[in-house]
KEKOL-109356 format. One record per residue: residue number from 1; residue in one letter; x, z, y of N, C-alpha, C, CB in turn. Coordinates in Angstrom, 1 decimal. Atoms other than C-alpha are relative to their C-alpha. Glycine has a CB too. Layout:
[site NUM; 'a'; [X; Z; Y]; [X; Z; Y]; [X; Z; Y]; [X; Z; Y]]
...
This chain:
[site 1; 'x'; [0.1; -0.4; -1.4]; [-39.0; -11.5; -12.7]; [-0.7; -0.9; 0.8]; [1.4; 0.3; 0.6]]
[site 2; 'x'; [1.3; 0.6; -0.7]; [-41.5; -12.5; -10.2]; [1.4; -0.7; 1.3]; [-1.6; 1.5; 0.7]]
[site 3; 'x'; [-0.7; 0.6; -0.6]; [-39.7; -14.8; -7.7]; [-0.7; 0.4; 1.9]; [0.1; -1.5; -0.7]]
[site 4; 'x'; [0.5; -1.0; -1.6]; [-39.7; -13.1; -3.5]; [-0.6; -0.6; 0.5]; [0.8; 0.6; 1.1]]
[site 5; 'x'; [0.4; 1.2; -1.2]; [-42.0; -15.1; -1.2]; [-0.3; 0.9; 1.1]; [-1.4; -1.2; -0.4]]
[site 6; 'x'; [0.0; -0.4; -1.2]; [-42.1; -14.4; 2.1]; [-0.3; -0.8; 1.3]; [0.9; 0.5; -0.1]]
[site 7; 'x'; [0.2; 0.9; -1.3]; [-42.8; -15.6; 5.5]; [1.2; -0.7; 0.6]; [-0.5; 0.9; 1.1]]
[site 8; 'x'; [-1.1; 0.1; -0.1]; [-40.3; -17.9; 6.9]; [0.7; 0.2; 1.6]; [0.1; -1.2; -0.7]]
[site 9; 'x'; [-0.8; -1.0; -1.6]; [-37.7; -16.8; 10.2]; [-0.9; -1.6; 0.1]; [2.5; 0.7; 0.6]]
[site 10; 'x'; [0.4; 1.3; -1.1]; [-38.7; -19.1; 13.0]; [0.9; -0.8; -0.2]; [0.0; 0.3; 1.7]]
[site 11; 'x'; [-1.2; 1.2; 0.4]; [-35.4; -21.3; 12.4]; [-0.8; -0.6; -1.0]; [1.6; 0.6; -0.6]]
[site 12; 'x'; [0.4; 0.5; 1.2]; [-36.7; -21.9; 8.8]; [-1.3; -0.8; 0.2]; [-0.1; 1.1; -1.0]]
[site 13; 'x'; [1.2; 0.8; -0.6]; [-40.0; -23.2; 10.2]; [0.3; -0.9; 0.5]; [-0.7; 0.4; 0.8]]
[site 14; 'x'; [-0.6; 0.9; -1.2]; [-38.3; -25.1; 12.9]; [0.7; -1.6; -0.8]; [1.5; 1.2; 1.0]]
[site 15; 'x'; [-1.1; 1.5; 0.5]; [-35.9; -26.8; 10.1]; [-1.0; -0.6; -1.3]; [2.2; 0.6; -0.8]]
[site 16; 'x'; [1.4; 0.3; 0.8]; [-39.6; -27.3; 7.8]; [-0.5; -1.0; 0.6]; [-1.0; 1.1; 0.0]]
[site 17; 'x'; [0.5; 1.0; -0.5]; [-41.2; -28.8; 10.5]; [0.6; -1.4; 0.3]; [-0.2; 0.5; 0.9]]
[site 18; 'x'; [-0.7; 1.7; -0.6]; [-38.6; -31.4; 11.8]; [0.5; -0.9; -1.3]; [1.7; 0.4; 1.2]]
[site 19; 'x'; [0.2; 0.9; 1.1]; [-38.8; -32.6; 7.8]; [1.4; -1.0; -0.5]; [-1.3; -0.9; 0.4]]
[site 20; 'x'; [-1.1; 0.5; 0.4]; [-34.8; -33.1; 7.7]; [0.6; -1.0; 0.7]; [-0.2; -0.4; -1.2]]
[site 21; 'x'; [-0.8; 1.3; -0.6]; [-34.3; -35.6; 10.1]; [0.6; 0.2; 0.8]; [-0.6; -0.9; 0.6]]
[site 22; 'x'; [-0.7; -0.2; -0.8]; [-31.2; -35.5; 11.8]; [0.0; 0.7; 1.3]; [0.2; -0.8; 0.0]]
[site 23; 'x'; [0.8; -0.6; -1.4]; [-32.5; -35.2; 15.2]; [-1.4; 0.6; -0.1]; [-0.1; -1.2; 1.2]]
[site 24; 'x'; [1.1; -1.0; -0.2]; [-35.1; -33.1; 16.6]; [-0.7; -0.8; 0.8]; [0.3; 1.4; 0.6]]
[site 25; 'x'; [1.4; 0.4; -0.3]; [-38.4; -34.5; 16.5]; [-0.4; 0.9; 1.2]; [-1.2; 0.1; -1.3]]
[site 26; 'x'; [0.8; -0.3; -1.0]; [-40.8; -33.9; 19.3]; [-0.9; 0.7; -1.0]; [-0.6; -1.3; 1.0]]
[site 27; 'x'; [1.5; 0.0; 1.0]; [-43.5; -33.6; 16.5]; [0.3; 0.4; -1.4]; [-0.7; -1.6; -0.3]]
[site 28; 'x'; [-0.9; -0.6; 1.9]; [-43.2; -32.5; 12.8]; [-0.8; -1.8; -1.0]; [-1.5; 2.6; -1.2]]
[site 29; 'x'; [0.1; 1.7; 0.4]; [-44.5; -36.5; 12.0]; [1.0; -0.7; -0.2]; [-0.5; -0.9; 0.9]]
[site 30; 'x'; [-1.4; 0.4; -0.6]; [-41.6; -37.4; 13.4]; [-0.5; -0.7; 1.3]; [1.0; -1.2; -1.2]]
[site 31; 'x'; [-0.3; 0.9; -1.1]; [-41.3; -39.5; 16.7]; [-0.5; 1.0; 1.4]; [-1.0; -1.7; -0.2]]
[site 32; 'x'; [0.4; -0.5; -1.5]; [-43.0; -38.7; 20.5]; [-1.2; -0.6; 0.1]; [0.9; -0.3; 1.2]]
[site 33; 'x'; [0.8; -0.1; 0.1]; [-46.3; -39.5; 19.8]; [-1.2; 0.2; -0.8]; [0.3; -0.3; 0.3]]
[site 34; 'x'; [1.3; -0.5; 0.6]; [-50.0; -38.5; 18.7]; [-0.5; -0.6; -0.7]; [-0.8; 0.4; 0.6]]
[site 35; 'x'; [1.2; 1.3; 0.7]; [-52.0; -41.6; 17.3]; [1.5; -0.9; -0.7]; [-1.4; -1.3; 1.8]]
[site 36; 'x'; [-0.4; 1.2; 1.0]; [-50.6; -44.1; 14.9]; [-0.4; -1.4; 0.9]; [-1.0; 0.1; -1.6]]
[site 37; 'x'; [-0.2; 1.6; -0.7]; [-50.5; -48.2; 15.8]; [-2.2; -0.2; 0.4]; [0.9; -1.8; -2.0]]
[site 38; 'x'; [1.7; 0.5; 0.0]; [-54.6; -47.8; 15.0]; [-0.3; 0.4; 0.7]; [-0.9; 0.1; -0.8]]
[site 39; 'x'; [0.9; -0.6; -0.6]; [-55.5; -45.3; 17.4]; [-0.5; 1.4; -0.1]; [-0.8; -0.6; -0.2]]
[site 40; 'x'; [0.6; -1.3; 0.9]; [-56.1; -42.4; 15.0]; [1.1; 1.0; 0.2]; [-0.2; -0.3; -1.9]]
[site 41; 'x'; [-0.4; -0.9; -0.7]; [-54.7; -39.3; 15.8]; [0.8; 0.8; -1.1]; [-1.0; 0.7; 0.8]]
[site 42; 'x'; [-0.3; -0.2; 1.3]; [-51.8; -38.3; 13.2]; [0.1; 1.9; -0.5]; [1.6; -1.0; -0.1]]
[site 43; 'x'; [0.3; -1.6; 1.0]; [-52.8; -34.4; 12.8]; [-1.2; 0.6; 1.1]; [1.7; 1.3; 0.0]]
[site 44; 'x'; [1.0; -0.8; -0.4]; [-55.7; -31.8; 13.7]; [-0.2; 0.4; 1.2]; [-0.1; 0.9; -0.5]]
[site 45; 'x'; [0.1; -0.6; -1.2]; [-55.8; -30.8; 17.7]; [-0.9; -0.8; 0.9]; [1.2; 0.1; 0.6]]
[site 46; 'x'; [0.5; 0.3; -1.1]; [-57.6; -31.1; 20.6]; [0.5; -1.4; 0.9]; [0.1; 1.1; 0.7]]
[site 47; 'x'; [-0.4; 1.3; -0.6]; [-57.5; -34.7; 22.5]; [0.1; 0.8; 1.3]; [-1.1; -1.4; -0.1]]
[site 48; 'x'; [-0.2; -0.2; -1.5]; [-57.0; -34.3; 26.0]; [-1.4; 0.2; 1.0]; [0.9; -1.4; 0.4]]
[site 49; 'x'; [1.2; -0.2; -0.7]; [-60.8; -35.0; 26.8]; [-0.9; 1.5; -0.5]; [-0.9; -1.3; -0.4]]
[site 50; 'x'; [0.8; -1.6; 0.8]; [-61.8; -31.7; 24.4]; [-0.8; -0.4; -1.0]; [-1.2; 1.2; 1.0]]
[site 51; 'x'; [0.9; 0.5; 0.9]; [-63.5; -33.6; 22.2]; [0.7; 0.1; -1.5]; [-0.4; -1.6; 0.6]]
[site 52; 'x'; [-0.4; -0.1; 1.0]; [-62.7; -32.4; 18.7]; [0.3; -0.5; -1.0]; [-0.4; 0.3; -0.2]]
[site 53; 'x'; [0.0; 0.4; 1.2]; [-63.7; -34.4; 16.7]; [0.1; -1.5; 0.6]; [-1.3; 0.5; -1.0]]
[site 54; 'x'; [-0.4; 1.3; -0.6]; [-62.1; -37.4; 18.4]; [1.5; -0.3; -0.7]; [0.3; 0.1; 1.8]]
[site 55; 'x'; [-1.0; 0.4; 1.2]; [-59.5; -37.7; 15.2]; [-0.1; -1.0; -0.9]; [0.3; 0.9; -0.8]]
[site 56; 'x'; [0.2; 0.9; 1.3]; [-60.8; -40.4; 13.5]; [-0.3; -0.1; -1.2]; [0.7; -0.4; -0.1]]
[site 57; 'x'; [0.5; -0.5; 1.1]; [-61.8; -38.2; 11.0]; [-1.5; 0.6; -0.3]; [0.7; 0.7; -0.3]]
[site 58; 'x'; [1.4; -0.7; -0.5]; [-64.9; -36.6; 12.5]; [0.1; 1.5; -0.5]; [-1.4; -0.8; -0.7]]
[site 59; 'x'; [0.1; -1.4; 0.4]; [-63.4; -33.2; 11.5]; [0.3; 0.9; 1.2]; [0.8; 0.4; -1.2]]
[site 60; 'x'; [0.0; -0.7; -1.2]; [-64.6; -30.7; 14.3]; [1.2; 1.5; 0.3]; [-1.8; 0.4; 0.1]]
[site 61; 'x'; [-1.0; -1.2; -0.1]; [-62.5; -27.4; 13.2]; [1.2; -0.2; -1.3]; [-1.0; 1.6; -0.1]]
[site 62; 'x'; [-1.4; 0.3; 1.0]; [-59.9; -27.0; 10.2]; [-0.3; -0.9; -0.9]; [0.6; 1.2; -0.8]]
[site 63; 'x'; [0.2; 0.8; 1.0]; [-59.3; -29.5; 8.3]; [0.4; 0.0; -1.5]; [0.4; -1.0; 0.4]]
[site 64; 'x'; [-0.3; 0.2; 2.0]; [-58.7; -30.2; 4.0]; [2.1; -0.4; 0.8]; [-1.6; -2.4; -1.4]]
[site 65; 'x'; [-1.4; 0.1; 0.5]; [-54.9; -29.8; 3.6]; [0.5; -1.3; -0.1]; [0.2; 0.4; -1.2]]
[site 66; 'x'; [-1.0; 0.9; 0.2]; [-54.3; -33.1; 2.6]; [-0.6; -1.6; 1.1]; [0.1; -0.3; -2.0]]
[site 67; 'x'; [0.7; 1.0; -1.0]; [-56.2; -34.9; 5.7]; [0.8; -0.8; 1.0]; [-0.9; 0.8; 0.8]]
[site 68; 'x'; [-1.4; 0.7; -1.0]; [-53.3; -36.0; 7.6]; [1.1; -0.2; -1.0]; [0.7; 1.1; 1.4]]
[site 69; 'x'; [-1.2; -0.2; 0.4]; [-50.0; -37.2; 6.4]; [0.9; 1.0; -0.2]; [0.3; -0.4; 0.5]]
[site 70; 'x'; [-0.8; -1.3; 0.0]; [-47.5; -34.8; 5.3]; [1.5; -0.7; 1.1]; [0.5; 0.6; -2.1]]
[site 71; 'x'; [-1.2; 0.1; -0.6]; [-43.8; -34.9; 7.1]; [1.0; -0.5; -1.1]; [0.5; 1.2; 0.6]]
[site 72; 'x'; [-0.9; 0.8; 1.0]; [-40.8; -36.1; 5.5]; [0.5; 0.8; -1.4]; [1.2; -0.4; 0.9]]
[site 73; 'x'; [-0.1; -1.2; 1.1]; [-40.5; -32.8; 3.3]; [-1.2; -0.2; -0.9]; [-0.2; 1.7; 0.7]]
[site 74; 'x'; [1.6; 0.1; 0.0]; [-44.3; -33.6; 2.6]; [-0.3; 1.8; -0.2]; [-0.7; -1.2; -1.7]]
[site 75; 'x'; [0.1; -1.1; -0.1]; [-44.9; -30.8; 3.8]; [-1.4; -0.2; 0.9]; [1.3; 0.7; 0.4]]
[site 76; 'x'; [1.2; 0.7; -0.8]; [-48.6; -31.2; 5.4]; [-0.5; 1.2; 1.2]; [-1.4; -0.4; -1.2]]
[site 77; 'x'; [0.3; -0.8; -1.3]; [-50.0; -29.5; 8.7]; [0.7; 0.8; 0.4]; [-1.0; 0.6; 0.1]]
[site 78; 'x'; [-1.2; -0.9; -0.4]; [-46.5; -28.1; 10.1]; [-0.6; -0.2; 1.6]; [1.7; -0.6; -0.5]]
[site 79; 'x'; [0.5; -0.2; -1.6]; [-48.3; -29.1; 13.9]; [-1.8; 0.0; -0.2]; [0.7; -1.8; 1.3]]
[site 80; 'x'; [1.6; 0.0; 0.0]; [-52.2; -28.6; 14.4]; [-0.4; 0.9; -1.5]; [-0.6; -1.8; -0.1]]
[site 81; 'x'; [0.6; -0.8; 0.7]; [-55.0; -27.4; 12.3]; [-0.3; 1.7; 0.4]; [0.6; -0.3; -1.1]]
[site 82; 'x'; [0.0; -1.6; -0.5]; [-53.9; -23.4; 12.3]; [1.3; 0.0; 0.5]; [-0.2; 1.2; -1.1]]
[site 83; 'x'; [-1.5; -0.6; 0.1]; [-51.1; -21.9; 13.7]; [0.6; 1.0; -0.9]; [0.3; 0.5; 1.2]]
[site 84; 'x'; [-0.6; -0.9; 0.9]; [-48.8; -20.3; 11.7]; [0.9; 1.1; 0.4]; [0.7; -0.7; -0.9]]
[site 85; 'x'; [-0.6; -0.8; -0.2]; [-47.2; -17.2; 11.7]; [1.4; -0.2; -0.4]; [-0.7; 1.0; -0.4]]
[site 86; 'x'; [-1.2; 0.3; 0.5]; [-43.6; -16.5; 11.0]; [0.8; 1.0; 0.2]; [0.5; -1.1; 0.3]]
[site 87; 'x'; [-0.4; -1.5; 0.5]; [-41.6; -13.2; 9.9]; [0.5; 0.6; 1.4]; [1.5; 0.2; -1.2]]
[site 88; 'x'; [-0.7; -0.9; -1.1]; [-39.9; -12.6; 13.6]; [-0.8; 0.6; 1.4]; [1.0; -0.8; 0.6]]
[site 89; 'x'; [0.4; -0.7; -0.9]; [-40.7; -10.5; 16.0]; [-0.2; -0.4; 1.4]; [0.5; 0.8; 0.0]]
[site 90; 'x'; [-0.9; 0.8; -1.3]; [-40.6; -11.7; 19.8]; [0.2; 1.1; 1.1]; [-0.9; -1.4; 0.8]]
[site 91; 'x'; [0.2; -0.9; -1.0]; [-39.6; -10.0; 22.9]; [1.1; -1.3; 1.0]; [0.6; 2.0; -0.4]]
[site 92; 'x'; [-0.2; 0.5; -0.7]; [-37.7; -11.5; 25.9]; [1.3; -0.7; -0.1]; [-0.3; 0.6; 0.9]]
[site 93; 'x'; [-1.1; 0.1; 0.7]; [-34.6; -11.7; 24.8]; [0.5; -0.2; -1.1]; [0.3; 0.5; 0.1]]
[site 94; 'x'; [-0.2; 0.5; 1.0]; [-35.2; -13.1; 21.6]; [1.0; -1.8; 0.0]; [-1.6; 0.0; -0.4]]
[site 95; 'x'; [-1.0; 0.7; 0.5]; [-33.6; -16.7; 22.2]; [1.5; 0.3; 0.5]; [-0.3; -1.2; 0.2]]
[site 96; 'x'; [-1.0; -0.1; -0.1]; [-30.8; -15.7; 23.5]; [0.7; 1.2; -0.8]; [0.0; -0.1; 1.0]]
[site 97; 'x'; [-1.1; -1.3; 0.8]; [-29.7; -12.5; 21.0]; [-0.8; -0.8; -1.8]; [-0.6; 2.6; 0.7]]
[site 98; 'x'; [0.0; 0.4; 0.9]; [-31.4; -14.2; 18.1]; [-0.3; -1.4; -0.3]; [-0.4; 0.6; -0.5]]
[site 99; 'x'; [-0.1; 1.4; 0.4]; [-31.8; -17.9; 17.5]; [1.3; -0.7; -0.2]; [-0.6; -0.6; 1.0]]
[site 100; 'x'; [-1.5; 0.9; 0.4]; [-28.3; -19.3; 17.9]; [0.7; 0.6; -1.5]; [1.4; 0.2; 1.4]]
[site 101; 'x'; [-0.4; -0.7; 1.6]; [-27.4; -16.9; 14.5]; [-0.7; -0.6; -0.8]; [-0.3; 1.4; -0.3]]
[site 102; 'x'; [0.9; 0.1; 1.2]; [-30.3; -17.9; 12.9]; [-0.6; 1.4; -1.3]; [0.9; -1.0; -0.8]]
[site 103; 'x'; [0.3; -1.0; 1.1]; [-31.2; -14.3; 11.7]; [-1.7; 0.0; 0.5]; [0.9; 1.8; 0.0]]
[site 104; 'x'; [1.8; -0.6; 0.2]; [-35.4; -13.0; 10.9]; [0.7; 1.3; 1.4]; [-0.8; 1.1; -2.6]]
[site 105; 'x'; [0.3; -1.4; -0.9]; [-35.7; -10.5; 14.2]; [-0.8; 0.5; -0.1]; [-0.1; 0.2; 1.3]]
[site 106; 'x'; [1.4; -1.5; 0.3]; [-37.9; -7.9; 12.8]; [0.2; 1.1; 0.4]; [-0.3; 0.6; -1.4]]
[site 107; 'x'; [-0.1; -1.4; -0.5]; [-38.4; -4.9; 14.5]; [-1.4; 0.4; -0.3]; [0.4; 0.2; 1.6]]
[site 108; 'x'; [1.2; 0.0; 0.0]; [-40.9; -3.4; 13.4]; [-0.6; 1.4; 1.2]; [-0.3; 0.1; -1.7]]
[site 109; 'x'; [0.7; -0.8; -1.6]; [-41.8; -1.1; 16.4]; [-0.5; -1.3; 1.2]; [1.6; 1.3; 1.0]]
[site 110; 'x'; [0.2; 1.1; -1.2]; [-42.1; -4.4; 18.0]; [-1.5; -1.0; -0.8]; [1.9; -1.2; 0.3]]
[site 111; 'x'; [1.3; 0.8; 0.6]; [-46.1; -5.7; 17.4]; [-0.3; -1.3; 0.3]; [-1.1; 0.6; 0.3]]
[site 112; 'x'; [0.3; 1.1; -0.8]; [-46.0; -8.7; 19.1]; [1.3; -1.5; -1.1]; [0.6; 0.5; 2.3]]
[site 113; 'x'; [-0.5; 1.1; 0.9]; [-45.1; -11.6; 16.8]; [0.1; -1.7; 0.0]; [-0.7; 0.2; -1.0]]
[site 114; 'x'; [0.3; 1.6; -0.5]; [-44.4; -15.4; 16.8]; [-0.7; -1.0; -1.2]; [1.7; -0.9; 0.3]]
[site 115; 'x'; [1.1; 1.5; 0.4]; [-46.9; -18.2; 15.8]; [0.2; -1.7; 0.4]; [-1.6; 0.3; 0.8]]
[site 116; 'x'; [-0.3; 1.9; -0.2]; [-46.1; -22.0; 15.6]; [-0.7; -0.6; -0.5]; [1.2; -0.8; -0.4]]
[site 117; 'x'; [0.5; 1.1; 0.8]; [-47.4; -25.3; 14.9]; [-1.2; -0.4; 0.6]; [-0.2; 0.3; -1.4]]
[site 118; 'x'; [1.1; 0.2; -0.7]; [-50.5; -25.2; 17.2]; [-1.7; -0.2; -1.0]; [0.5; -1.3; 0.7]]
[site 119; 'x'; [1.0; 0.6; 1.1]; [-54.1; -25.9; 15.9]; [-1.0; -0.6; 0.4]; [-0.5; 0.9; -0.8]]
[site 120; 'x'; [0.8; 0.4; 0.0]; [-57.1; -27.3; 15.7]; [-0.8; -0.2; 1.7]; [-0.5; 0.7; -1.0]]
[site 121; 'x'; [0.9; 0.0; -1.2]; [-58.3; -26.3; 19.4]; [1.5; -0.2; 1.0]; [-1.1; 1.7; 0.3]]
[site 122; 'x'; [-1.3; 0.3; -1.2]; [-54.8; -26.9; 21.0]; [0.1; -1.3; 0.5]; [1.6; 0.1; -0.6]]
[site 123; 'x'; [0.1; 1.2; -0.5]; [-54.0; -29.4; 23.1]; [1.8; -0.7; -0.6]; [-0.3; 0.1; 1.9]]
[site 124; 'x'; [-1.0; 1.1; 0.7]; [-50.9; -31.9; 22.2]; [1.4; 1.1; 0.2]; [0.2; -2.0; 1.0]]
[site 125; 'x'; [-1.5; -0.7; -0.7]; [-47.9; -29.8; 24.0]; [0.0; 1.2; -1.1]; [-0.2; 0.6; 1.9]]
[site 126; 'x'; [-0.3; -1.2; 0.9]; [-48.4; -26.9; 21.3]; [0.2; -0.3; -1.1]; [-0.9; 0.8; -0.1]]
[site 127; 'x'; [-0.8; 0.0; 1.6]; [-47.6; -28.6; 18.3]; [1.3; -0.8; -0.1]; [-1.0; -0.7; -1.3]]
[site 128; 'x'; [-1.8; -0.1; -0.4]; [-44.4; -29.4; 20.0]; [1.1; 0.8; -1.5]; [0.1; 1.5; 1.8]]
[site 129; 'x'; [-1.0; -1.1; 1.4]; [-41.7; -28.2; 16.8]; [0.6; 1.4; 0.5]; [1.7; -0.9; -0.5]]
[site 130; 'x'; [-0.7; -0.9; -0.5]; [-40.1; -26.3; 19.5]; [-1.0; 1.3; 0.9]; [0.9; -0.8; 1.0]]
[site 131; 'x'; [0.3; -0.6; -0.9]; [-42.9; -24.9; 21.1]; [-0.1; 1.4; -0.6]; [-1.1; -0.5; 0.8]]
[site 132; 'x'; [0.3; -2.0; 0.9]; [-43.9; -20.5; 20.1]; [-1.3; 0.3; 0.9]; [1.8; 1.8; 0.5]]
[site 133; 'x'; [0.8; -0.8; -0.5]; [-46.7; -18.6; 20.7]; [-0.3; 1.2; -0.5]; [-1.0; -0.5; 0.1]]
[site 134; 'x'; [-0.2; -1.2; 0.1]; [-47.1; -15.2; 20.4]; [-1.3; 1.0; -0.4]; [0.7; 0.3; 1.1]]
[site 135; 'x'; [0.8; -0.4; 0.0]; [-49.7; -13.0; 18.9]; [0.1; 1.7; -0.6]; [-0.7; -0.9; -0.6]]
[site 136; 'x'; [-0.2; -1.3; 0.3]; [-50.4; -9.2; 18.0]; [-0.1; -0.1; -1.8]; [-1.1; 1.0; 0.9]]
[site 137; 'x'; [-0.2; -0.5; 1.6]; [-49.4; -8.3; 14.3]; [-1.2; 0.4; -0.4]; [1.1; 1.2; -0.3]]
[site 138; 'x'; [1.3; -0.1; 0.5]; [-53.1; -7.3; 13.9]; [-0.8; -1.3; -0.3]; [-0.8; 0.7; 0.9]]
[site 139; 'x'; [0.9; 0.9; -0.4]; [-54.8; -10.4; 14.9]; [-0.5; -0.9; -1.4]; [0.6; -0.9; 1.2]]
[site 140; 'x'; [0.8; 1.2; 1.1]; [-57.2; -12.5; 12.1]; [-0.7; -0.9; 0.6]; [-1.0; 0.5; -1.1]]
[site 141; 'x'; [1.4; 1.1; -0.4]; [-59.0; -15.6; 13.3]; [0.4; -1.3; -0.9]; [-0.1; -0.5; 1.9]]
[site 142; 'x'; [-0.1; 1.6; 1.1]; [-59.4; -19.0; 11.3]; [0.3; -0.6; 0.8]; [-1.1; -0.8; -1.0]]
[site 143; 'x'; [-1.3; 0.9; 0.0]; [-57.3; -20.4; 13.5]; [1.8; 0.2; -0.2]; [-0.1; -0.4; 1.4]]
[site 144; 'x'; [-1.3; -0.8; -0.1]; [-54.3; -18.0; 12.5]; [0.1; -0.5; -1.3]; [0.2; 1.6; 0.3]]
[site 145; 'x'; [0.2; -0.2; 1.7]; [-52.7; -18.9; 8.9]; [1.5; 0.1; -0.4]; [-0.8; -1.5; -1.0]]
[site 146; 'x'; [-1.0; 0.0; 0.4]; [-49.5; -19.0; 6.9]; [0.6; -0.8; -0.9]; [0.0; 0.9; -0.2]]
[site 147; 'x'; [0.2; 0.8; 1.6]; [-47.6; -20.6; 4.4]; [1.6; 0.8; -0.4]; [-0.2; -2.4; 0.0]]
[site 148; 'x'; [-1.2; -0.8; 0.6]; [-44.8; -18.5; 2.3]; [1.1; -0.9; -0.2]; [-0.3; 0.5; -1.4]]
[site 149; 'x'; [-1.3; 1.0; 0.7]; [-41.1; -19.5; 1.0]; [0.2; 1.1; -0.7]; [1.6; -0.8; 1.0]]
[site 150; 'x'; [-0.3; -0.9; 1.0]; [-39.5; -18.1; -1.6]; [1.6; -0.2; 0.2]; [-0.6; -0.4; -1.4]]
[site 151; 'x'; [-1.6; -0.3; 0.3]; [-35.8; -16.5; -1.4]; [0.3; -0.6; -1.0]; [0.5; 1.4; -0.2]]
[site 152; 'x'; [-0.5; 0.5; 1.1]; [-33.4; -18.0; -3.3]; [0.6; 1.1; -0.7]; [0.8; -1.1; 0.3]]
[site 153; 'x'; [-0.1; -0.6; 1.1]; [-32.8; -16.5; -6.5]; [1.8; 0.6; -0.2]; [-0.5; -1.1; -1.2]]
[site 154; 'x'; [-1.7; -0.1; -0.1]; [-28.9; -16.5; -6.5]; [0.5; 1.0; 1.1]; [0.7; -1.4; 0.2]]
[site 155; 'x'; [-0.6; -0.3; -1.5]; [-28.1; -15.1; -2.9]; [-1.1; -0.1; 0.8]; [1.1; -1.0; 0.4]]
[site 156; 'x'; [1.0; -0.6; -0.9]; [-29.8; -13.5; -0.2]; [0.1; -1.0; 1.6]; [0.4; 1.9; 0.3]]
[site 157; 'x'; [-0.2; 1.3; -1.5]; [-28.6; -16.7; 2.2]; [-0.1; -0.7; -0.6]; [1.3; -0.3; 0.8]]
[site 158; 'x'; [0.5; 1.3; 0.2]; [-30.5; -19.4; 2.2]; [0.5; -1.5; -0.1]; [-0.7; 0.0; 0.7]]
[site 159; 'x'; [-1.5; 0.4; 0.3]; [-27.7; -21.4; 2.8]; [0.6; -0.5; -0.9]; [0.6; 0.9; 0.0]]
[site 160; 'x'; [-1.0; -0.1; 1.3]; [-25.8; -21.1; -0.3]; [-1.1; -1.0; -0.9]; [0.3; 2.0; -0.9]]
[site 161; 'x'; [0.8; 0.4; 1.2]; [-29.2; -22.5; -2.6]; [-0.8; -1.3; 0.2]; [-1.0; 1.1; -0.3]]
[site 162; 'x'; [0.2; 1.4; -0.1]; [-29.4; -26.1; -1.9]; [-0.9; -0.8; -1.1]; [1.3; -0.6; 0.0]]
[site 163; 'x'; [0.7; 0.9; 1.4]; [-29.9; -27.2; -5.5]; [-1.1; 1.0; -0.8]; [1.3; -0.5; -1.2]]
[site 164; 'x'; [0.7; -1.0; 0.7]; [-31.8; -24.2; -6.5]; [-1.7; -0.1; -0.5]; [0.1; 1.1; 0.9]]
[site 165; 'x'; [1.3; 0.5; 0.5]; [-35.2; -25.7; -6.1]; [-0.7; -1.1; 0.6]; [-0.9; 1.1; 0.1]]
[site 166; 'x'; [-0.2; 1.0; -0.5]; [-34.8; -28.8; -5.8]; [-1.1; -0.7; -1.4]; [1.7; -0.4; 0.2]]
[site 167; 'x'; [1.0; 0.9; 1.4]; [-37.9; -31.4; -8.0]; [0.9; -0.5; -0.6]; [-1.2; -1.4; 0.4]]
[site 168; 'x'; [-0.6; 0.3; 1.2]; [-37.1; -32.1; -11.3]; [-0.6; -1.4; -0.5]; [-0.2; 1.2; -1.0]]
């Protein structure tokens, strides 16, 4: 059997990005700031002057996957580069009837979807862990992207499958 992947709820992103660390990062790096001790800017976005390619890398739009550090998951570009999509739906009344549960709000009569992680043309405040942005369930541009999870095999709560796929 083929194993389910799927997009993950906004929570599951949220607890991706912040890479396990107790508290809640500002950043998916970890800490409350942008640049490192050198100067260099520790993921893909817009500086504050607009100048793109002011990363220390000289890369003007998306960058190679493994161009920045990963997080503590190594999990790499959870802020900047693209933003990412993610299975729930939004409407106004999304944190307050779904976030504190932690369920996927899919409706699908509802086209208007949430995107995190900020990207390449954002400025610093969008790849906030916490921040959302919202886009129409149609939309394609190469700054939009994704990245799958896969249900756990045992149980339909994620929850329960700690050791399930855990490196060997």
């Amino acid at each position: 059997t083929y194993p389910n992947f799927r997009l993950p709820s906004y929570t599951q992103w949220m607890y991706a990005a912040n890479g396990g660390i107790e508290w809640c990062n500002v950043y998916s790096w970890g800490g409350m700031y942008v640049r490192d001790e050198n100067g260099n800017l520790k993921q893909n976005f817009k500086t504050a002057n607009g100048d793109y390619s002011d990363n220390g890398k000289g890369i003007a739009f998306v960058s190679p996957v493994d161009a920045y550090e990963p997080n503590n998951f190594g999990l790499y570009d959870m802020g900047g580069n693209v933003k990412e999509w993610v299975n729930d739906a939004y409407s106004l009344s999304y944190f307050s009837n779904c976030v504190p549960f932690d369920p996927v709000c899919i409706d699908e009569n509802n086209p208007i979807k949430i995107v995190v992680g900020g990207n390449f043309h954002s400025p610093a405040r969008e790849l906030q862990i916490g921040n959302i942005d919202t886009e129409h369930k149609d939309n394609a541009r190469g700054d939009l992207g994704f990245r799958c999870v896969m249900s756990c095999p045992e149980s339909k709560n994620p929850r329960t499958c700690n050791n399930a796929f855990k490196r060997k």
